[in-house]
C-alpha positions as CSV (number, residue, x, y, z in Angstrom):
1,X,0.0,0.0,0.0
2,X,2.9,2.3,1.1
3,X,6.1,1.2,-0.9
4,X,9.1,2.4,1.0
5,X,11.3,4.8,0.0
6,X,14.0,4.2,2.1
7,X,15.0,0.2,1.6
8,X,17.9,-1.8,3.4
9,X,17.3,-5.5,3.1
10,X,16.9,-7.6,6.4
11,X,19.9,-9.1,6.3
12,X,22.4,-6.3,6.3
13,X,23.0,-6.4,10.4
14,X,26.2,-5.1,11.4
15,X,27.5,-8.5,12.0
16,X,27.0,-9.1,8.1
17,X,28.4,-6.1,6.5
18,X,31.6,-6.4,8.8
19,X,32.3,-10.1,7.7
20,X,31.0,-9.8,4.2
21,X,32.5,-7.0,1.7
22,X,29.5,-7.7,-1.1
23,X,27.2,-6.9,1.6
24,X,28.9,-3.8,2.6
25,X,28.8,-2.6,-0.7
26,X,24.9,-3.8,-1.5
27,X,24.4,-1.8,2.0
28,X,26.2,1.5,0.7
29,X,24.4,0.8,-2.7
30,X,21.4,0.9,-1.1
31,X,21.8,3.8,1.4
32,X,23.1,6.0,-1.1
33,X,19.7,5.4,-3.6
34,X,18.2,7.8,-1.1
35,X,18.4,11.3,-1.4
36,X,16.6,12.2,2.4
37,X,19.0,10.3,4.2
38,X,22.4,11.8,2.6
39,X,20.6,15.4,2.9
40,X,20.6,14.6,6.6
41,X,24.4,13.6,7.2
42,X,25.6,15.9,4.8
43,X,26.7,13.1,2.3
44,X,27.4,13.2,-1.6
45,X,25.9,10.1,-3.4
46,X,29.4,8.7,-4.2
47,X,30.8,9.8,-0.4
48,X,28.6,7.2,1.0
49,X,31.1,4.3,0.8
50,X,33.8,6.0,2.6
51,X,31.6,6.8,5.2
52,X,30.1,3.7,5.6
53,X,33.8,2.4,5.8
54,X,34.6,5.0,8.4
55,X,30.9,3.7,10.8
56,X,32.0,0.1,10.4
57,X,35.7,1.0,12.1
58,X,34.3,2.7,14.7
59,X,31.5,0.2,15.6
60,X,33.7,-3.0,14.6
61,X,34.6,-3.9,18.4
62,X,33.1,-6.8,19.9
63,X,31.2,-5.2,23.0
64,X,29.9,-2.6,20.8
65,X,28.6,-5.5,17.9
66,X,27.2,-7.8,20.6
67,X,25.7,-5.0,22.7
68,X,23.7,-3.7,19.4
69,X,22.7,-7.3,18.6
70,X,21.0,-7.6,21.8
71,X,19.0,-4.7,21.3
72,X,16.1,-5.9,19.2
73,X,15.8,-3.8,15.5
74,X,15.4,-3.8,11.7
75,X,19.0,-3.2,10.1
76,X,17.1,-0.1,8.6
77,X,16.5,1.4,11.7
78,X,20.3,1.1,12.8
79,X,21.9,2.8,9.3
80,X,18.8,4.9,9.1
81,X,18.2,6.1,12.6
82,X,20.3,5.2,15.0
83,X,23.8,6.1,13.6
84,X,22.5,9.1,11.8
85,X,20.7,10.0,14.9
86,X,24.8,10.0,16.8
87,X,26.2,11.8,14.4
88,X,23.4,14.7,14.6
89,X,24.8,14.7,18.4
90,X,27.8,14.7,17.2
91,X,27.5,17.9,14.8
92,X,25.6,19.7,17.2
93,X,28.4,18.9,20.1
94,X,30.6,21.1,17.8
95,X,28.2,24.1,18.3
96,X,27.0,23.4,21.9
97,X,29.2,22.1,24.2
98,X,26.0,20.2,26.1
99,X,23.1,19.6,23.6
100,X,19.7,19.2,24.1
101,X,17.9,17.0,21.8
102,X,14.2,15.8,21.5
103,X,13.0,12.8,20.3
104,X,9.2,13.0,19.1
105,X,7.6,9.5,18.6
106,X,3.9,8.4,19.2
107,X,3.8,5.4,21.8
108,X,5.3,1.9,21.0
109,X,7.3,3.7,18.6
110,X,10.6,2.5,20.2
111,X,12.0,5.6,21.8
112,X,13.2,3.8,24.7
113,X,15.0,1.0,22.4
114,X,16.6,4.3,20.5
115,X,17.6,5.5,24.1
116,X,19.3,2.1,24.9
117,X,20.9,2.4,21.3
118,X,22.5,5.8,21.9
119,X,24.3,4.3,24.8
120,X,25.9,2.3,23.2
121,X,26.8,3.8,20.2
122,X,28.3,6.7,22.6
123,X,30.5,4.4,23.4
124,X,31.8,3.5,20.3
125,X,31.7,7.4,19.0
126,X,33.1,9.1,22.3
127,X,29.9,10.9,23.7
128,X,27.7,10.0,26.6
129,X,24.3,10.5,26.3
130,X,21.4,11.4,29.7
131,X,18.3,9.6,27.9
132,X,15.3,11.0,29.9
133,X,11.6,10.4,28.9
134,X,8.5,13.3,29.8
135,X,7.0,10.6,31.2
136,X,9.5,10.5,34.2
137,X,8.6,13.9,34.8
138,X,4.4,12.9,35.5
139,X,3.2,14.7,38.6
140,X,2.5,12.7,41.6
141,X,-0.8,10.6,41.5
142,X,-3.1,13.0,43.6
143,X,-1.6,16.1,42.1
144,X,-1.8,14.5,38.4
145,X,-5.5,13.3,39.0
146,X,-7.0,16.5,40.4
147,X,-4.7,18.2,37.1
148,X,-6.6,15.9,34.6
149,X,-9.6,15.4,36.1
150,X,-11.8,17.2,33.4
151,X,-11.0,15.4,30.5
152,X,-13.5,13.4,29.1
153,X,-11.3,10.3,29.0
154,X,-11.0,9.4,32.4
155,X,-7.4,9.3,31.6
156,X,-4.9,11.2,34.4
157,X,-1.5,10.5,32.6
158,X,-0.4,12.0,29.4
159,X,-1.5,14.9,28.5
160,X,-0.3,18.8,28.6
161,X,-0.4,19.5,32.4
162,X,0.1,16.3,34.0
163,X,4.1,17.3,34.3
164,X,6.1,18.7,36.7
165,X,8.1,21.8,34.2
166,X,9.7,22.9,37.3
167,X,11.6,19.6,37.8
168,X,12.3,19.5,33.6
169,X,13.2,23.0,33.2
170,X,15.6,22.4,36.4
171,X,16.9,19.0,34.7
172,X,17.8,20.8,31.5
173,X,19.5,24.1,33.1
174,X,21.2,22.2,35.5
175,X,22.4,19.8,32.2
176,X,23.4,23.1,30.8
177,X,25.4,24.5,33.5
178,X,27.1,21.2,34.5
179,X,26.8,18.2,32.6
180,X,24.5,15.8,35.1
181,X,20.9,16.8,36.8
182,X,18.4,14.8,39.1
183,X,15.6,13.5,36.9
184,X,12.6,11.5,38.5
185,X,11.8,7.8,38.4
186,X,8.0,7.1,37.4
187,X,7.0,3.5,37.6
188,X,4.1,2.8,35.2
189,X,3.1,-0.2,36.9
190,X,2.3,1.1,40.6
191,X,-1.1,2.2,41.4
192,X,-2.9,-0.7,38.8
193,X,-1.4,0.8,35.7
194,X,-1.5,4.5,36.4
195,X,1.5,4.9,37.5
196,X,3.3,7.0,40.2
197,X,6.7,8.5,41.2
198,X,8.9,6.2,42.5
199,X,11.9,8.1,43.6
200,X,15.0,10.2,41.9
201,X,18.5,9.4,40.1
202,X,21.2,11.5,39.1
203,X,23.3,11.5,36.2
204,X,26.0,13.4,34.0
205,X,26.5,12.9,30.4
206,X,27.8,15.1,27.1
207,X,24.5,15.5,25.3
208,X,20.9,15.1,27.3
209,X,18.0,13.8,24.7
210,X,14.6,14.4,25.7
211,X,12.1,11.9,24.4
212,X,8.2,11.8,24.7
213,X,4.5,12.1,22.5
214,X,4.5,15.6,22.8
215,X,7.9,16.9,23.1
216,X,7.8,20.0,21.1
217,X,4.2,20.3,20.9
218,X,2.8,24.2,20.2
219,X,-0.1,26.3,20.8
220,X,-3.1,26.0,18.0
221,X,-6.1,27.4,17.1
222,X,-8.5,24.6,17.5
223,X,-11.2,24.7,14.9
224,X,-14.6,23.3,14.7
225,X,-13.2,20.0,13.5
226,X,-10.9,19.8,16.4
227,X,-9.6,17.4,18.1
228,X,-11.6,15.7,15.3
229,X,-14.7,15.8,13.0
230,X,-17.7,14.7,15.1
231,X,-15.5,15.5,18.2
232,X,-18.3,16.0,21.1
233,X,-19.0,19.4,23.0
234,X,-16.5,18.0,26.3
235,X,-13.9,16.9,23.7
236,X,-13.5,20.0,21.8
237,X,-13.4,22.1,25.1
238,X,-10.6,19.4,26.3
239,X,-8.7,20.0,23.2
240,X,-8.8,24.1,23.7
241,X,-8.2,23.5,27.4
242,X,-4.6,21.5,26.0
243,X,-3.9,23.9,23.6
244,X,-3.9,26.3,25.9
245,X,-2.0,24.4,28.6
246,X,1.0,24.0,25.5
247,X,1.9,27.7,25.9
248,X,3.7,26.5,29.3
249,X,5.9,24.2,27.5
250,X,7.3,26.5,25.5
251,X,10.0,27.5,27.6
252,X,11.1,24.2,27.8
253,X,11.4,23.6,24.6
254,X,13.2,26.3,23.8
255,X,16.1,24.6,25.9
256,X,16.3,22.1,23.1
257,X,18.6,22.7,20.2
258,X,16.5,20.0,17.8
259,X,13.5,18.2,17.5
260,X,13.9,14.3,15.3
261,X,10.4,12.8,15.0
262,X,9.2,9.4,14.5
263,X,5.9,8.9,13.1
264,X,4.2,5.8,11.9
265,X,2.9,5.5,8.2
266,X,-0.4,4.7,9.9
267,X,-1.3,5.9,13.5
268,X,-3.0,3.0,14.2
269,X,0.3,1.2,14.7
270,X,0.9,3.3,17.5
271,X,-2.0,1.3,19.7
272,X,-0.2,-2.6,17.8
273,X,2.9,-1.4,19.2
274,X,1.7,-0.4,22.7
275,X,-0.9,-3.7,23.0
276,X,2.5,-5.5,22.7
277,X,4.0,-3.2,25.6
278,X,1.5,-3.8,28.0
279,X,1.6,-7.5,27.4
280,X,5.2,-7.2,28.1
281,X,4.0,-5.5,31.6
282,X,1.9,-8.3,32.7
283,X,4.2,-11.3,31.7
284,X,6.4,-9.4,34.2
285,X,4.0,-9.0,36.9
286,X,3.6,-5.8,37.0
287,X,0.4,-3.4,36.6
288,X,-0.6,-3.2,33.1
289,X,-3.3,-1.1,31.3
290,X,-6.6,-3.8,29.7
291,X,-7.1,-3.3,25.8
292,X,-10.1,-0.9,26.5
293,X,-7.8,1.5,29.2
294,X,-4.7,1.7,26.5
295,X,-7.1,2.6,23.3
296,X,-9.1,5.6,25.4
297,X,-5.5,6.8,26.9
298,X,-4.0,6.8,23.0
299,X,-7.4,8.5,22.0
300,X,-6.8,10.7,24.8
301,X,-3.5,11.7,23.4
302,X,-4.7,12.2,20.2
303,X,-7.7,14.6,20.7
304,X,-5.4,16.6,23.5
305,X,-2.4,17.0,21.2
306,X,-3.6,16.2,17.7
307,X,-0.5,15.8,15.6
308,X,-1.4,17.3,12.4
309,X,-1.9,20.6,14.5
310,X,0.4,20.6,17.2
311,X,3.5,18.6,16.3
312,X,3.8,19.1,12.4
313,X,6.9,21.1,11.6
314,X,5.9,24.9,11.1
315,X,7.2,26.2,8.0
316,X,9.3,28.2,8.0
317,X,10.4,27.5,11.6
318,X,9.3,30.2,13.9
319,X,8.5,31.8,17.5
320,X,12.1,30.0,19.0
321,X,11.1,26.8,18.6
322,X,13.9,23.8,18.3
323,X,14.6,22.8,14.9
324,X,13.2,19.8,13.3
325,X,16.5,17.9,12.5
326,X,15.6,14.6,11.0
327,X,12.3,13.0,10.6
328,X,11.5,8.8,10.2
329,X,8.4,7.1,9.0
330,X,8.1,3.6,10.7
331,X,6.1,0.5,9.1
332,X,3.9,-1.4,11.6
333,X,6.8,-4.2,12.1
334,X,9.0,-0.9,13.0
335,X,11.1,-1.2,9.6
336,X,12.3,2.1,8.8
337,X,10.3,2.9,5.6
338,X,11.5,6.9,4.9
339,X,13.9,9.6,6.3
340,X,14.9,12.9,5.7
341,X,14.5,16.5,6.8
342,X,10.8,18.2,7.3
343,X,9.1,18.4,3.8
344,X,10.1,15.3,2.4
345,X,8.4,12.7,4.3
346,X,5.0,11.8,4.2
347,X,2.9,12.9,7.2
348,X,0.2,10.1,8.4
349,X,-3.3,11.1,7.4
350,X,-5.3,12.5,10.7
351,X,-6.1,10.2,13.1
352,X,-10.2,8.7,12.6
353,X,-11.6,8.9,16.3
354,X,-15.2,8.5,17.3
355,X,-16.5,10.3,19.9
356,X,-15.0,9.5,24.1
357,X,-19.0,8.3,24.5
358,X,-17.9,5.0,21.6
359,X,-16.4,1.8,23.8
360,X,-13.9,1.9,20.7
361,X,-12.4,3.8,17.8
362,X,-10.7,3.8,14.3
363,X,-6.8,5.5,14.6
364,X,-6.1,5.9,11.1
């Protein structure tokens, strides 16, 4: 339905292209077919070789080979992601001495697996990344459920207002100043699934990446056919409520010095990708959201920060805002299906919700 435009055949792990030189070449063959992803790093069609040479020394060893192997992913995502997604750090470490990145990505997309990626490949290209999700910033249960208690979801996690922006704002200044903060530990399985702050860590790096839904969402007019056509009365006033509420993140994201986003080809995906999560919870024994819970909290998402309003790159870029660096279209198996800067890949179509009163919904 959607062929990709960014292709890198299964079996071109890292493993394979170190042992085999007609794979590295099919791999630098393929990368180099597609014009978004040399726009990001900079690269001439016939450079890609050499720098696919250079990646492969620096990620040859064996810690960094097996650490990335354990680490489940598509070969796409690494070439197309992950590595391109280092060496933006890189670049921007030759700017700012401490940079702030945000990492947009619906839920399920894998931004957590991308966080666990960027350790190790700052190992392998000298940087040390702070990987700290919004979601570790939620306000306390009873302060969080009185903040969220008029939205016609029932939901009390997720959307704008249920985070603490002193405790951000202080992470990323004191980032800024120092190189290490104190970021909060939010367990999503205490309290039956809802979730709750479960304590505090500290930590110094080179480059802090920010990664959440709505990282970098703005201020919007809503419209009669906001959050969504047939949207109900409570809905409509929940999404102006939110939009409203964004214009206190804006400080905070003006402490970033880029935005990457994530998106799926289809939203729907995003509610595949976190049925699997939830599973995952359970098998562990944890608290875990039912099938019903997780579908009105991603509906609840969408009609509070609807995508195609509040996350789509402006253009041109305006009011302060980060920069939109690089931006990755994801199949629903998570295969890496299109990259390149804002403008040249596809945006999903908007989300098709019913109304909160519906048991269930359509999400593109």
């Amino acid at each position: 339905m959607f062929p990709p435009a960014f292709q890198v055949d299964d079996h071109l792990t890292l493993q394979t292209v170190l042992d085999a030189p007609a794979q590295r070449r099919r791999l630098a063959h393929q990368l180099a077919c597609h014009s978004g992803w040399r726009i990001i790093l900079d690269l001439e069609e016939g450079a890609v070789t050499t720098w696919l040479d250079q990646q492969l020394e620096a990620l040859s060893t064996v810690a960094v080979v097996d650490a990335l192997a354990a680490i489940p992913h598509h070969p796409g995502v690494l070439w197309g992601l992950w590595i391109p997604m280092a060496q933006l750090m890189g670049r921007l470490q030759q700017t700012n001495p401490l940079p702030r990145i945000g990492l947009v990505g619906v839920p399920g997309a894998g931004k957590t697996t991308l966080g666990l990626a960027m350790a190790v490949l700052g190992r392998a290209y000298g940087f040390s990344p702070i990987v700290a999700s919004i979601d570790d910033y939620y306000l306390p249960l009873p302060i969080r459920a009185a903040a969220m208690a008029a939205n016609p979801f029932a939901i009390d996690r997720g959307p704008p207002g249920s985070h603490d922006l002193i405790w951000l704002n202080r992470s990323l200044d004191d980032f800024a100043a120092m190189g290490r903060c104190s970021i909060p530990r939010f367990d999503k399985g205490l309290a039956g699934g809802r979730g709750d702050r479960s304590g505090q860590a500290e930590h110094r790096g080179d480059v802090f990446l920010l990664e959440g839904w709505m990282v970098g969402a703005r201020t919007f007019p809503v419209g009669p056919d906001d959050p969504h056509p047939g949207a109900s009365a409570a809905e409509r006033a929940w999404c102006a409520r939110c939009s409203r509420v964004l214009a206190d993140y804006t400080g905070t994201w003006k402490r970033l010095h880029g935005l990457v986003l994530v998106l799926p080809r289809q939203w729907r995906h995003s509610l595949r990708w976190r049925l699997q999560a939830e599973a995952r919870q359970r098998r562990r024994g944890k608290g875990a959201l039912s099938g019903v819970q997780l579908e009105r909290l991603l509906r609840c998402f969408w009609a509070s920060v609807p995508p195609h309003r509040a996350l789509h790159p402006p253009q041109p870029p305006g009011d302060g805002a980060p920069p939109v660096l690089m931006v990755v279209s994801l199949d629903g198996r998570r295969r890496l299906v299109d990259v390149g800067p804002p403008g040249t890949v596809g945006w999903p179509a908007p989300a098709q919700l019913s109304s909160s009163s519906s048991p269930s919904s359509s999400m593109g």
